[in-house]
C-alpha positions in Angstrom: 8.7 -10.9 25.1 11.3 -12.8 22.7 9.5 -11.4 19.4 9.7 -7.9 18.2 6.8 -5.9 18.3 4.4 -6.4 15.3 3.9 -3.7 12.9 -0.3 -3.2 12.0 -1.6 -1.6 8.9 -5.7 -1.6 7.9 -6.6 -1.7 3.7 -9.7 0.5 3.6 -11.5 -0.1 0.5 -15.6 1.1 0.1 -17.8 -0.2 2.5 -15.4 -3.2 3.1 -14.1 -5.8 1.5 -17.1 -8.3 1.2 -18.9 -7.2 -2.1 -22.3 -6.8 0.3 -20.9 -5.3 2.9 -22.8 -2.2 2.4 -25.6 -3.9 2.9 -24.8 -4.9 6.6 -25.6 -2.9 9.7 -24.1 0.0 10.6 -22.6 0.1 7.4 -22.9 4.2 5.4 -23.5 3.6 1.8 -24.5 7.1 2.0 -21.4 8.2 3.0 -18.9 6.1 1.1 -18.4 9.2 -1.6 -17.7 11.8 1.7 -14.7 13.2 3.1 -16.1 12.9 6.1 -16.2 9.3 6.0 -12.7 8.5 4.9 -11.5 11.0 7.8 -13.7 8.9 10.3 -11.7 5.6 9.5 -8.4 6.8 9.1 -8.5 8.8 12.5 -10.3 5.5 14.0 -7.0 3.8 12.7 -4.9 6.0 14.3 -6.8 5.8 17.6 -5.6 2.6 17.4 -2.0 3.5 17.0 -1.6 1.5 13.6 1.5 2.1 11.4 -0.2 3.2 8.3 -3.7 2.8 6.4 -3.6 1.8 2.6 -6.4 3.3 0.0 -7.7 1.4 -2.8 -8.1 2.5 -6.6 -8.0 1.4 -9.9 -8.8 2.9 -13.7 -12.1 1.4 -14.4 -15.2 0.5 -11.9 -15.0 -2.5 -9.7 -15.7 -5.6 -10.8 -16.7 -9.1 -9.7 -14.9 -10.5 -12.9 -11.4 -10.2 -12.4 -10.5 -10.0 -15.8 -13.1 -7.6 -17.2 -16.4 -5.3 -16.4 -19.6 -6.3 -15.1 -23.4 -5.8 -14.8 -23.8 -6.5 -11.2 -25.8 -3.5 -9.3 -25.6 -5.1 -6.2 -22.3 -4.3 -4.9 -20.5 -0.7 -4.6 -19.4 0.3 -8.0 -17.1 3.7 -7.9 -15.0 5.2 -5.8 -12.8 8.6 -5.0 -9.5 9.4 -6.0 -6.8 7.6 -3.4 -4.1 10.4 -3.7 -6.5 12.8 -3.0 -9.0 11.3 -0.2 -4.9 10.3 1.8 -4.0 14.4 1.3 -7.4 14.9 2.5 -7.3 13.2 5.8 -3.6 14.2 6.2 -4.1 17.6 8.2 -6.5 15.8 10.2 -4.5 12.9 11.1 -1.1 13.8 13.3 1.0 10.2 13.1 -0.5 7.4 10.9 1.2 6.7 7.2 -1.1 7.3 4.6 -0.3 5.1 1.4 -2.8 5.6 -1.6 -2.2 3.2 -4.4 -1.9 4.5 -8.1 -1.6 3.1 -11.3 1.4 2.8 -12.9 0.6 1.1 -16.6 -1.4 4.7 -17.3 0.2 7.1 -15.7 2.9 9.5 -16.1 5.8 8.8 -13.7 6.5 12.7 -13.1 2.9 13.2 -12.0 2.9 10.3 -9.5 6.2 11.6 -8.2 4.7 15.2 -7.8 1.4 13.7 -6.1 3.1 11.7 -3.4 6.1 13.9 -3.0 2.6 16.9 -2.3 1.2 13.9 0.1 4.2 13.8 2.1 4.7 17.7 2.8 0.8 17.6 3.7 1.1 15.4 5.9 4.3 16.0 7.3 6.4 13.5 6.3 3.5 10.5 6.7 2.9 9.5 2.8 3.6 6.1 1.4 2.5 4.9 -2.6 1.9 1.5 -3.6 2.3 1.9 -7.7 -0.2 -1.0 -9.1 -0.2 -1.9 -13.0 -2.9 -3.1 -14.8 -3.6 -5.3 -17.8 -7.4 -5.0 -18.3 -8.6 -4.0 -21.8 -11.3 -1.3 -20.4 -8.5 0.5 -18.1 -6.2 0.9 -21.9 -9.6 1.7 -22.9 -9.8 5.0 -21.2 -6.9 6.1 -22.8 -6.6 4.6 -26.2 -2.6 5.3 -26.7 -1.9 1.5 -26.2 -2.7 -1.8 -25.6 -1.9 -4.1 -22.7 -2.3 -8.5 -22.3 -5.6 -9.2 -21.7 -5.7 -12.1 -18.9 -8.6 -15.0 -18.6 -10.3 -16.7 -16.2 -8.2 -19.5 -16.6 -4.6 -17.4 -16.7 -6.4 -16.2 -13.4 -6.0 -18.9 -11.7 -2.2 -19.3 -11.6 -0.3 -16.3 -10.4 2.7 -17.8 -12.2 1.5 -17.5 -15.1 -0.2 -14.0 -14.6 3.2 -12.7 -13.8 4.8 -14.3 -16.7 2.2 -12.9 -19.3 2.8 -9.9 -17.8 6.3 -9.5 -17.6 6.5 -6.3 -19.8 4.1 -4.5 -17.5 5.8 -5.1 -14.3 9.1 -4.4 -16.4 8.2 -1.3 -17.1 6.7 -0.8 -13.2 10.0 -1.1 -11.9 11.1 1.6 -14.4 8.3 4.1 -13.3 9.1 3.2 -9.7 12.8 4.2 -10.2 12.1 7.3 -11.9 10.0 8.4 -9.4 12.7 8.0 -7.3 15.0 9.5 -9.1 12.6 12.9 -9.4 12.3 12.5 -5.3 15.6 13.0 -5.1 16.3 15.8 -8.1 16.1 18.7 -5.3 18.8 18.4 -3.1 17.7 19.2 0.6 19.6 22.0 0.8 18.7 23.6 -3.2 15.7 26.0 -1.4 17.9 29.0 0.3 15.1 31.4 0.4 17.3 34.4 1.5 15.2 37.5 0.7 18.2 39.9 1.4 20.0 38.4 -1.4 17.2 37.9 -3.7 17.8 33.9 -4.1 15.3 31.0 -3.4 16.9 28.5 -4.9 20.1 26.9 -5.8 19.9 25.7 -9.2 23.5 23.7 -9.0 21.4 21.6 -6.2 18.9 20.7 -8.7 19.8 17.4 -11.1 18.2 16.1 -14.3 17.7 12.5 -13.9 18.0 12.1 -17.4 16.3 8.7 -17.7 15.8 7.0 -20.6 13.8 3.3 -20.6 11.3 1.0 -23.2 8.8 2.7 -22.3 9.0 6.5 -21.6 11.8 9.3 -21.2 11.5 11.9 -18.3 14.6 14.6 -18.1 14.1 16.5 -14.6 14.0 17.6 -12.1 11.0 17.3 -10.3 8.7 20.9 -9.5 8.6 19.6 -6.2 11.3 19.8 -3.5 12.4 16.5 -2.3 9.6 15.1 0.3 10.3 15.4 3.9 10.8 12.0 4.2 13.5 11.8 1.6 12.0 8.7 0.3 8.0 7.8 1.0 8.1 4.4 1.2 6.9 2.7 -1.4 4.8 -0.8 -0.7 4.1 -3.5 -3.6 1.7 -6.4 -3.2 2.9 -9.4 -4.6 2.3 -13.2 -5.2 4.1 -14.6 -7.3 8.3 -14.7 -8.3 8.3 -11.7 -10.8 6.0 -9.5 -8.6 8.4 -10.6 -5.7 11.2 -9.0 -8.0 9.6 -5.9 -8.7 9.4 -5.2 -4.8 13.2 -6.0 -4.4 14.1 -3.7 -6.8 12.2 -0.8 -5.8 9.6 -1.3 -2.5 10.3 -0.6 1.3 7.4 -2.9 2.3 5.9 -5.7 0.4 2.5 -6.9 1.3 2.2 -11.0 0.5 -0.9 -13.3 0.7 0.3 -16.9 2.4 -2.5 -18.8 3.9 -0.4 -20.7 6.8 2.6 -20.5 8.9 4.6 -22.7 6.7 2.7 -20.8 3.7 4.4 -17.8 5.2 7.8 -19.1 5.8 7.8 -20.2 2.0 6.6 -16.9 0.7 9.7 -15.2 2.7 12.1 -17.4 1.1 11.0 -16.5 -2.8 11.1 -13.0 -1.8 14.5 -13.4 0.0 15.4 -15.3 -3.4 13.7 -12.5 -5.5 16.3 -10.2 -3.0 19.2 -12.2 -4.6 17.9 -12.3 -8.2 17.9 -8.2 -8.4 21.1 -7.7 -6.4 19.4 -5.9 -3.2 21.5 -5.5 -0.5 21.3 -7.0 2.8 22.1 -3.5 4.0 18.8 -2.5 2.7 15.7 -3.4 4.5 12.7 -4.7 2.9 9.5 -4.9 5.3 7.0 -8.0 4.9 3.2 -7.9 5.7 1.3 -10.6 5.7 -2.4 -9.6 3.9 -5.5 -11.2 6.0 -9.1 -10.5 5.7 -10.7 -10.6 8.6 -13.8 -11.0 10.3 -13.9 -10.1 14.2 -16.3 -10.5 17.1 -15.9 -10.9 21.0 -18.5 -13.8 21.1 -17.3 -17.1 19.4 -19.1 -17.8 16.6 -20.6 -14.5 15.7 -18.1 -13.5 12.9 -18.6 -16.6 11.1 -22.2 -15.9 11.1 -21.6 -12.6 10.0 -19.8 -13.6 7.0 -22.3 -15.9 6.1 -25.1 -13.7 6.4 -23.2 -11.3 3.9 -22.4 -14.3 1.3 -25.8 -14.6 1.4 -26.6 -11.4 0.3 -24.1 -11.9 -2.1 -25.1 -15.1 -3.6 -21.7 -16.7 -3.6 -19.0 -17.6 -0.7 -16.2 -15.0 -0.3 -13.2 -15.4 -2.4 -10.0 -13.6 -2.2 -6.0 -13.8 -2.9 -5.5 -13.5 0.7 -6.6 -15.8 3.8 -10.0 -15.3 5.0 -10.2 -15.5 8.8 -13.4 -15.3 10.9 -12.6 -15.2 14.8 -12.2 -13.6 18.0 -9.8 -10.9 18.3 -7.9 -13.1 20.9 -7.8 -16.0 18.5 -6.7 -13.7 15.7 -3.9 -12.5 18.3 -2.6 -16.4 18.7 -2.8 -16.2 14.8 -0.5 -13.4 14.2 2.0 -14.4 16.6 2.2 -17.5 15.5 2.8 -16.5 11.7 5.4 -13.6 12.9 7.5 -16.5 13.8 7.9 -17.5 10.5 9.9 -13.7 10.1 7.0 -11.7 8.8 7.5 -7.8 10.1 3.7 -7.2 10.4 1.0 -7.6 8.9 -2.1 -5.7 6.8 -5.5 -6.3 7.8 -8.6 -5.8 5.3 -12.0 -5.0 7.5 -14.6 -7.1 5.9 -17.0 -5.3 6.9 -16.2 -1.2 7.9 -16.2 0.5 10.6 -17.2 -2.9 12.3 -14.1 -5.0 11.8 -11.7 -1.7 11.9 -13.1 -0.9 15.7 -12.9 -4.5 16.3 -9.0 -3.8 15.1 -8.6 -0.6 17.2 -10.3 -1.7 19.9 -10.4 -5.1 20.8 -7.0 -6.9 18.7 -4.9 -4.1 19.6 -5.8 -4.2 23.4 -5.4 -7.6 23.2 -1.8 -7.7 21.5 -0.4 -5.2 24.0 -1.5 -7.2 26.9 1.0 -9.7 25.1 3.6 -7.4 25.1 3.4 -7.2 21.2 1.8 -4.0 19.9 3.0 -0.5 21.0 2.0 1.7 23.7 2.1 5.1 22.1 3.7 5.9 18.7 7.7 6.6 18.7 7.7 8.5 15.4 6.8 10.8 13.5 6.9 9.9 9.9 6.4 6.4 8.2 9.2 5.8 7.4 10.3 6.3 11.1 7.1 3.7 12.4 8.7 1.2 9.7 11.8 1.7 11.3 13.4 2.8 8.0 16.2 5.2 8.1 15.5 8.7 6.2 18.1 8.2 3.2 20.8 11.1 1.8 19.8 11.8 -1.3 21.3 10.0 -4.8 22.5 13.6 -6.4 23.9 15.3 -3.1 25.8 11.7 -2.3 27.1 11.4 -5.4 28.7 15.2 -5.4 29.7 14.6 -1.8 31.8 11.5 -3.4 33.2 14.2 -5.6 34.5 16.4 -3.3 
């Protein structure tokens, strides 16, 4: 095989991610609010050797208008809290990353950095975050200290233009991301001694104030939590658009993109490679690419289409969504991926359109298929994330910088 290996991740979000999914057979509506059920995908994910499962959340209920609330009672409205369902799942789960996504414009950078750093020791050095801002009126809403750009349907429509209006918020994104960072690293590795004889658990010289000051917030340090086992979690942005693709070369490991073609693909990899430029990353420094598809799978030809179309019936309106829509067999979907991992995409993250259907048709038909090509792993090599992302587990700012010293 002249390609590298692909690199698979699933998005689980509610019952799927058509609005009627729930309504479609075998689906558990019932269940969608259960521990148990979150523990049932994410272990059918690992059966299927993926890299790492992403959970979905946001600050005020789902909504079919992008730009606002709804009245619709017809699709899932509510879910759990993403931190907590991934530390959930993580003693039951041995090898698959666990990314929850958090909110950013909201919250506090020290809690985030205390939540996933606590993800990471649950898990065992298997926790990921993708931070996500937010520019709805009802999300500032729920808080009432400030006030964010409220987008239209129109500004909706070009992500350009979203990015531009929103340039403050993913400014000040990039400043959360980097403090939490910074509060990762605050704990040396070597600061806990715990030597009963002598009476000392900690070295307090090995503890650093990060002492940052931004726009938007102040936070002095250090963290309450040791630094993660990982070091670093690796931190995951979606993105579409030139300032988005910024904010993941100053501060992501992975960025997730939406192309809808090869060449669409090979485009978005330049601006990002360009956004890599812009913000001074070094080449030294690896940033991961997924490409974001929602799929639709079934052995028999045909049948996933019809699937679809039964649900956008239910729905009253075809599917629409930022990333390409694919309806197929799992060997068709195969030719797909290969074909766009030429373009120099690392992987690729999958969104079920319909759960557990389309995730077992992941696990257990597409990955079956891909290893048959020689381009999906046997067994898992790692035992961390960063480890199946093939990142390296990084010495730690403060303890580099007094090493410099020395």
């Amino acid at each position: 095989m002249s390609q590298q290996p692909l690199h698979l991740a699933v998005a689980l979000d509610g019952a799927g991610w058509h609005p009627a999914a729930w309504r479609a057979d075998g689906a558990r509506p019932g269940a969608l609010f259960t521990a148990g059920y979150w523990a049932d995908l994410v272990a059918e994910a690992e059966h299927g050797l993926l890299d790492l499962v992403t959970f979905e959340d946001a600050l005020a209920l789902q909504s079919a208008d992008l730009t606002g609330p709804d009245d619709r009672t017809d699709q899932v409205r509510g879910r759990l809290d993403a931190v907590l369902v991934a530390s959930r799942v993580a003693p039951l789960t041995s090898r698959i990353g666990l990314v929850p996504t958090t909110n950013v414009t909201h919250t506090e950078p020290f809690h985030l950095s205390t939540a996933i750093a606590t993800l990471d020791f649950a898990s065992r050095g298997r926790a990921g975050w993708r931070p996500q801002l937010s520019a709805r009126a009802d999300d500032s809403a729920h808080f009432g200290r400030r006030r964010t750009p409220q987008l239209t349907r129109d500004d909706i429509r070009d992500p350009e233009l979203v990015a531009g209006r929103l340039r403050p918020l993913f400014d000040e994104a990039a400043d959360v991301v980097e403090v939490v960072r910074r509060l990762w690293d605050s704990w040396d590795d070597d600061a806990e001694i715990r030597d009963s004889a002598t009476g000392r658990f900690v070295d307090r010289a090995r503890l650093h104030p990060v002492d940052f000051t931004g726009e938007h917030f102040s936070v002095r340090g250090p963290s309450i939590t040791p630094r993660p086992p990982q070091g670093q979690p690796p931190v995951a942005v979606l993105a579409h658009a030139g300032i988005p693709y910024q904010l993941a070369a100053k501060g992501a490991d992975l960025v997730f993109v939406t192309p809808h073609s090869r060449a669409g693909a090979a485009a978005v990899l330049a601006e990002v490679a360009a956004a890599r430029a812009a913000v001074g990353r070094p080449d030294s420094l690896p940033l991961r690419a997924f490409a974001d598809l929602l799929v639709f799978l079934d052995e028999r030809p045909g049948a996933a289409s019809r699937r679809k179309e039964r649900l956008d019936e239910l729905d009253g309106a075809p599917l629409a969504s930022d990333a390409e829509v694919f309806t197929g067999t799992p060997s068709e979907l195969a030719d797909l991926l290969l074909d766009w991992q030429a373009a120099g995409l690392d992987g690729f993250r999958l969104r079920p359109g319909e759960l557990p259907h389309d995730l077992t048709a992941v696990t257990r038909a597409l990955v079956p298929e891909l290893r048959r090509r020689g381009a999906f792993r046997e067994a898992y090599t790692a035992d961390t994330l960063r480890g199946h992302l093939g990142l390296t587990r990084p010495v730690g700012r403060y303890a580099a910088a007094r090493s410099a010293r020395v």
